[in-house]
C-alpha positions as a printed Julia matrix, in Angstrom:
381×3 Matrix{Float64}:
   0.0     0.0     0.0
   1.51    3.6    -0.68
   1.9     5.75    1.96
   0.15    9.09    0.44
  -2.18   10.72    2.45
  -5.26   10.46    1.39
  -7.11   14.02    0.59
 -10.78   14.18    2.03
 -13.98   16.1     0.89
 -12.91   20.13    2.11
  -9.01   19.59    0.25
  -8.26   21.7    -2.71
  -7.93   20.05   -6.13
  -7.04   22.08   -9.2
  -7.06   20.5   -12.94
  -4.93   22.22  -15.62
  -7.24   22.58  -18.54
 -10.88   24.07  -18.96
 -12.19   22.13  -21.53
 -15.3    19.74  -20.94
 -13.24   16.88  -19.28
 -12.06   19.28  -16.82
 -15.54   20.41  -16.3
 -16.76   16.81  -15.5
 -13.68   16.64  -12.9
 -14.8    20.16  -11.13
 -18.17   18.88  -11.14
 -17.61   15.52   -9.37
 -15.35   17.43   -6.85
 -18.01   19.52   -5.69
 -20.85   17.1    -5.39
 -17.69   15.58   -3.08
 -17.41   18.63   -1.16
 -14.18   19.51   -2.42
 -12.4    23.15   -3.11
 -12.1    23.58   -7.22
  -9.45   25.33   -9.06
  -8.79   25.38  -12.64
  -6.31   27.01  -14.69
  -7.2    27.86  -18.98
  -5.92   31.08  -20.86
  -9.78   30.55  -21.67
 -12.1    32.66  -19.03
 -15.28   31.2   -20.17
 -14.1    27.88  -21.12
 -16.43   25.02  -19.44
 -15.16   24.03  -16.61
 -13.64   27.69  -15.61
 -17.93   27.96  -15.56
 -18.18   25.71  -12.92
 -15.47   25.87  -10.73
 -15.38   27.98   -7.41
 -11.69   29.42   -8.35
  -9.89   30.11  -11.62
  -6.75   31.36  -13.13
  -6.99   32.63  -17.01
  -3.1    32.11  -17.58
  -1.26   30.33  -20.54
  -0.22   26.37  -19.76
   3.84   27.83  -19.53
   3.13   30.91  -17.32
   5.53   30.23  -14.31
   4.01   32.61  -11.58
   0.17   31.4   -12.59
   1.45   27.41  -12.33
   3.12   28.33   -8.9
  -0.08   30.03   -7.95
  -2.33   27.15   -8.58
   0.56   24.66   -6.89
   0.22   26.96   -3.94
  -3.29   26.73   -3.31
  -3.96   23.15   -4.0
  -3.22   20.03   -2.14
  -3.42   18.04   -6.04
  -3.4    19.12   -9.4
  -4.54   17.05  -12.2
  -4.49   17.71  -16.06
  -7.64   17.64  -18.55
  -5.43   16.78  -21.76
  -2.11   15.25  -22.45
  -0.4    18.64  -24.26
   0.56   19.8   -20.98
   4.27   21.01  -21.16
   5.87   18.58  -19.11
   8.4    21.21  -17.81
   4.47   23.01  -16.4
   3.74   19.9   -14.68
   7.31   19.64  -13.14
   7.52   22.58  -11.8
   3.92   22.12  -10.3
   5.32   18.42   -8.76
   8.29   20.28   -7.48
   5.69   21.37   -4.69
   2.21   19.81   -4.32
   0.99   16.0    -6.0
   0.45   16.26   -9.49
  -1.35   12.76  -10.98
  -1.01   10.98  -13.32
   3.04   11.11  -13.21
   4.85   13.61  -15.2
   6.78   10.96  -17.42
   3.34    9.16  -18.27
   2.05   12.43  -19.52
   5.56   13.02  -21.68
   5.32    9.5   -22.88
   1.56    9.85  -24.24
   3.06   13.37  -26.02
   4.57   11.31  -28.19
   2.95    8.84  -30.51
   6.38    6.95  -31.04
   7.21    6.71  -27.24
   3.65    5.61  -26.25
   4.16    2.77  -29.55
   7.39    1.63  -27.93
   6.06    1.36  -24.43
   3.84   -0.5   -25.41
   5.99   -2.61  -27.99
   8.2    -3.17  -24.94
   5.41   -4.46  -22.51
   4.54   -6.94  -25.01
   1.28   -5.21  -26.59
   1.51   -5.59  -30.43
   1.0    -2.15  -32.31
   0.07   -1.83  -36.33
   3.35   -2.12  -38.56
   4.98    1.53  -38.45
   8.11    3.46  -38.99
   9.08    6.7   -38.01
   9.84    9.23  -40.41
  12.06   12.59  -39.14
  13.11   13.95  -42.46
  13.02   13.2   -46.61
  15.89   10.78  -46.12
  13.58    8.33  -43.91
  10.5     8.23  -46.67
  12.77    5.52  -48.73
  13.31    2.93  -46.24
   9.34    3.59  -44.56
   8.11    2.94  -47.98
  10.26   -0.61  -48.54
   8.95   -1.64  -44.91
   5.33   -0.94  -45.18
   2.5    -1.8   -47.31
  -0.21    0.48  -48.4
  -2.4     2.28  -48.17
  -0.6     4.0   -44.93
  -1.1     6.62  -42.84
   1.19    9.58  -41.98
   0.52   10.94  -38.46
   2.47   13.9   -36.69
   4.17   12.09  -33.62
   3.01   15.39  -31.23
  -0.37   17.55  -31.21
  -2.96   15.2   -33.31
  -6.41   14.17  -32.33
  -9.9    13.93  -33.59
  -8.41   12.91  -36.76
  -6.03   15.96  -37.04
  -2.45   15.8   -38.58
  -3.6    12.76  -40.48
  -3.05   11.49  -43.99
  -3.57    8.52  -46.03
  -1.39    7.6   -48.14
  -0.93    5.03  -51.19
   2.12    5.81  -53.13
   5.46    7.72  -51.98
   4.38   10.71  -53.91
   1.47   10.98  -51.37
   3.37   10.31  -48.24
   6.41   12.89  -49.67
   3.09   15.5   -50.32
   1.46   14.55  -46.66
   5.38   14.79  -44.91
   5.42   18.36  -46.84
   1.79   19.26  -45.62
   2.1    18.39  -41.94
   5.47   20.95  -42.42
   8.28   18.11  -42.21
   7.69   17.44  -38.65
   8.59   13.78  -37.0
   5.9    11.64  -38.06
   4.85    7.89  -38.23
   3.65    6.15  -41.04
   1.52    3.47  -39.87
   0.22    0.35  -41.95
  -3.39    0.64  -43.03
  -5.13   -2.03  -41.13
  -7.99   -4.17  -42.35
  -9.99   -3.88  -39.17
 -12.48   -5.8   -37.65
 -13.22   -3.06  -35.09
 -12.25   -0.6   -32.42
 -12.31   -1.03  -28.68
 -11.13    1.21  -25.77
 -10.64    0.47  -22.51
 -10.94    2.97  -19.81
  -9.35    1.99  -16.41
  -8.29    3.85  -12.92
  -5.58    3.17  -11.12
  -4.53    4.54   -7.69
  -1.66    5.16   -5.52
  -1.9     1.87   -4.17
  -0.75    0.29   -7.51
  -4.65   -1.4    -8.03
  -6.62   -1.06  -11.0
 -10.36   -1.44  -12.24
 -11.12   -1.55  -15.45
 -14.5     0.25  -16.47
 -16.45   -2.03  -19.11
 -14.59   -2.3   -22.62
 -16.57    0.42  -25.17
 -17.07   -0.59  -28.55
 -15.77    2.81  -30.9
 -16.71    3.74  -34.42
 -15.35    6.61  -35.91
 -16.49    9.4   -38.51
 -14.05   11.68  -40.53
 -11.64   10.48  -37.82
 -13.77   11.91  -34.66
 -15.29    9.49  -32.4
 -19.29    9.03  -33.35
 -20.48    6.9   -30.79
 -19.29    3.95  -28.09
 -21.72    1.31  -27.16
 -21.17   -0.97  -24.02
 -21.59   -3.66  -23.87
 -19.28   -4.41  -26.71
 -19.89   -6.7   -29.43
 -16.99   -8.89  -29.1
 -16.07  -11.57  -26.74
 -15.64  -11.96  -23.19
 -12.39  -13.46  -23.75
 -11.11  -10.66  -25.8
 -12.75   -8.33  -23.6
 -11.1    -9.84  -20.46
  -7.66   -9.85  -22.84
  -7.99   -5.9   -23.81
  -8.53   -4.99  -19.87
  -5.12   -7.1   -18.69
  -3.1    -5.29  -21.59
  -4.61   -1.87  -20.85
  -3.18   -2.52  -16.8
  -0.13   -4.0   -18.07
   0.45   -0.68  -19.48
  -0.55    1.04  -16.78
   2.01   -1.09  -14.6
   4.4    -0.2   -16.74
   3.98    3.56  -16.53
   3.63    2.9   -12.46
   0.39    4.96  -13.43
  -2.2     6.82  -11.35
  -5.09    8.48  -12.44
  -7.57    7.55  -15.03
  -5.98    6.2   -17.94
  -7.65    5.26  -21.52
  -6.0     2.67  -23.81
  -7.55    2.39  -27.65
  -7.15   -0.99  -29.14
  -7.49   -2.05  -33.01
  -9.58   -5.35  -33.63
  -7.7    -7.19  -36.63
 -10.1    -9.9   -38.9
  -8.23  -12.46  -37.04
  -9.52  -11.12  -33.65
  -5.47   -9.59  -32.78
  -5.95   -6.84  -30.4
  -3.25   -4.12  -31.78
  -2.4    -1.09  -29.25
  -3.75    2.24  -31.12
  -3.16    4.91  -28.62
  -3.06    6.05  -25.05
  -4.61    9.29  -23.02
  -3.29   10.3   -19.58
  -6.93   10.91  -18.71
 -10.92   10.53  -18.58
 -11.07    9.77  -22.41
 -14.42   10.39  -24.74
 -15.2     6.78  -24.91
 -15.69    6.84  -21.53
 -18.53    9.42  -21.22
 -21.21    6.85  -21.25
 -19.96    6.11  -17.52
 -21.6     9.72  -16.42
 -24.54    7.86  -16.43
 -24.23    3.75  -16.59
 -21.7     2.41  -14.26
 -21.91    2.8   -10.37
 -18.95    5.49  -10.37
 -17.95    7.66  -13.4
 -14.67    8.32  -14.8
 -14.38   11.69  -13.14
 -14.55   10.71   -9.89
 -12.47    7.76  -10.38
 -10.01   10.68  -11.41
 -10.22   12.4    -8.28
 -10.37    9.4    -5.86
  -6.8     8.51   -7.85
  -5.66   12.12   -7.31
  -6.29   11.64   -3.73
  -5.19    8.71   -3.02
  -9.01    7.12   -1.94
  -9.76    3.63   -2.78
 -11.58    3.18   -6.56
 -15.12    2.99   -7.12
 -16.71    0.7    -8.36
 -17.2    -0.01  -12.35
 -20.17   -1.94  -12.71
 -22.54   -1.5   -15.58
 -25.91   -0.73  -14.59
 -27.62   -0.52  -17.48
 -26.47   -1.19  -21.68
 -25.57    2.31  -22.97
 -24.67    4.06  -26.45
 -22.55    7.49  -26.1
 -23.33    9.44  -29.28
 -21.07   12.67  -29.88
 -22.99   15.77  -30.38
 -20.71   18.19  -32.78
 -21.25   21.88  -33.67
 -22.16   20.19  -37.24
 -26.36   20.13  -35.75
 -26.17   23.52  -35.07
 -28.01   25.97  -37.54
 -26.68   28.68  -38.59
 -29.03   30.96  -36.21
 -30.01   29.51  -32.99
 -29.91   25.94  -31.58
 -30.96   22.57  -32.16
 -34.26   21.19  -31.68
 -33.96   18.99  -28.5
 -37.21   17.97  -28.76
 -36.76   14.33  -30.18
 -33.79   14.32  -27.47
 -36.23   14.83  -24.39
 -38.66   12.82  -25.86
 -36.59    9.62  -24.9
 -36.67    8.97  -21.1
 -33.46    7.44  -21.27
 -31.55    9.32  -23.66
 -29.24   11.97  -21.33
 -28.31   14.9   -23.06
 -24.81   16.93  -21.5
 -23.81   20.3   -22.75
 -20.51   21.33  -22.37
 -21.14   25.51  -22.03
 -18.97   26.13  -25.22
 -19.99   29.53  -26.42
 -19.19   28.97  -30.25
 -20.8    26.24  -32.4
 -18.1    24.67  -34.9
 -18.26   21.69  -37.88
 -16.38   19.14  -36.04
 -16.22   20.6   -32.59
 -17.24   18.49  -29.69
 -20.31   20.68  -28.08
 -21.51   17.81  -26.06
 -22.91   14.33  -25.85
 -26.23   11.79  -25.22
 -25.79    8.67  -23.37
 -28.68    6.34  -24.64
 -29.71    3.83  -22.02
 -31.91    0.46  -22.9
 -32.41   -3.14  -22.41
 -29.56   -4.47  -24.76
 -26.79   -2.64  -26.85
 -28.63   -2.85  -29.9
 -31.68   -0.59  -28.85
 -28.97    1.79  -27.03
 -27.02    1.98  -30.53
 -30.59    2.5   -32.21
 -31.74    5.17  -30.6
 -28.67    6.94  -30.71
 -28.74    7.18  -34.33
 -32.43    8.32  -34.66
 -31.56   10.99  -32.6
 -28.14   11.91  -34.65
 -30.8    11.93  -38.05
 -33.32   14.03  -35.57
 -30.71   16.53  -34.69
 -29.26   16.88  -38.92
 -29.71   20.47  -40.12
């Protein structure tokens, strides 16, 4: 057992980060009874809405990161892109979680491949590619298609590009402005998975239930749990994702995205130091949400519990269903008794931007999945 002290309700806890997963963190600390503090260049950003303290200061601004050390007992982060040197400097005086070299490692798409490559978790064919000279050799070891990805800053499908010849992947390496990438073998897939797990101070994990992902335009449309794969394979994705989390000597929440090959291989995708969008639907069908699992990491409290409590589909709401003037018609949406609409407070309406989400609860994964998607087609403008 680690000998932290553990943090009670009345502690202050700070997140780094104003976005909507830090908003879900502030908001699980106060039903806790817990002093809030979060830290975004952003003064209206959602969780700086929601919290009882905030600092509007960039992620690198020394005096604002020693403020927020200063007056809380933990810190936490809401997205990986955290300068590492920030969260040092912030360790160098209160508990920061998860660890500073987990959040470095998940920076980088090639570290996080060769932890796991190391731990024994199989990855998709890739090479890295740091200047012209590399395309050659990537292009000899790889089939295609492939597809070039910046090894810092992408998500949602950003600094992406597939490629099927070298004249695209010399075009894409030219695009994304020369910067280290990998170029990762096109997989015929079977599926995506993710697995979202907590692990505390203590070294002991629980694994939330595996979320079957599918993906549009390379943003995550919905996750439905149960998944439709098998236990076995469900019980094999969960051990990898806490191998990986042993390996890191992790604690926080941690989300691990696996690829489902035709010949039901289970190939390491990605990691995020963090509550992850997969895991959304746990807001409102397991017996303890990511979030708090977050904070009971942070300070050092034994885990909830994950149990499912009812089949669920998570269906991304994006700026794309918002007309041009006014809002969307929520009508169909609070129609359905078990369809739970959350709004993340984001002022501006965007194609592609993540404005919020509905967790669709029913009898079996099939109905959950089926409602979500006459509700998407209710909410098209």
């Amino acid at each position: 057992m680690s000998n932290i002290t553990p943090l009670f309700p009345g502690a202050s806890v700070g997140v780094i980060g104003g976005g909507q997963l830090g908003r879900y963190f502030v908001l699980a600390a106060r039903r806790l009874g817990y002093v809030t503090w979060v830290l975004d260049p952003d003064s209206i950003a959602p969780a700086m809405q929601v919290s009882e303290h905030s600092i509007v200061a960039a992620y690198d601004d020394r005096e604002a990161l020693m403020s927020l050390a200063k007056a809380c007992d933990a810190v936490t982060i809401e997205f990986e892109n955290v300068p590492a040197a920030s969260l040092e400097l912030i360790a160098s005086s209160t508990r920061v979680a998860p660890p500073v070299h987990a959040v470095t490692i998940a920076q980088d798409r090639h570290a996080e491949k060769s932890h796991a490559k190391e731990l024994g978790l199989e990855t998709a064919p890739y090479v890295v590619i740091e200047s012209h000279a590399d395309i050659d050799t990537a292009i000899n070891t790889l089939e295609f298609p492939a597809i070039l990805k910046t090894t810092r800053l992408g998500y949602d499908g950003k600094g992406q590009q597939t490629c099927h010849s070298k004249a695209d992947v010399v075009a894409a390496f030219e695009a994304l402005d020369g910067v280290t990438c990998v170029l990762e073998q096109r997989i015929d897939l079977k599926g995506e998975i993710s697995v979202v797990l907590a692990r505390g101070a203590d070294g002991l994990s629980r694994c939330f239930p595996v979320a079957q992902n599918v993906h549009t335009n390379g943003i995550l449309d919905t996750s439905v749990v149960p998944a439709a794969v098998s236990a076995s394979l469900c019980d094999q994705a969960q051990a990898l994702a806490v191998r990986f989390a042993d390996g890191l000597d992790y604690v926080g929440v941690l989300a691990i995205e696996f690829f489902i090959t035709q010949s039901d291989e289970l190939l390491f995708n990605e990691m995020a130091p963090r509550p992850h969008n997969s895991g959304h639907y746990t807001l409102d069908a397991t017996v303890c949400c990511q979030f708090e699992q977050q904070l009971r990491a942070l300070c050092a409290l034994p885990l909830g519990a994950t149990g499912l409590l009812s089949p669920v589909c998570m269906l991304n709401v994006l700026g794309d269903c918002w007309p041009e003037h006014g809002v969307p018609d929520w009508s169909e949406v609070m129609q359905q008794g078990d369809a739970h609409l959350h709004l993340y407070g984001k002022a501006e309406a965007r194609q592609s931007r993540k404005m919020g989400h509905i967790n669709c609860l029913a009898p079996d994964a099939d109905t959950a999945l089926a409602t979500a998607q006459q509700l998407r087609e209710s909410l098209k403008v």
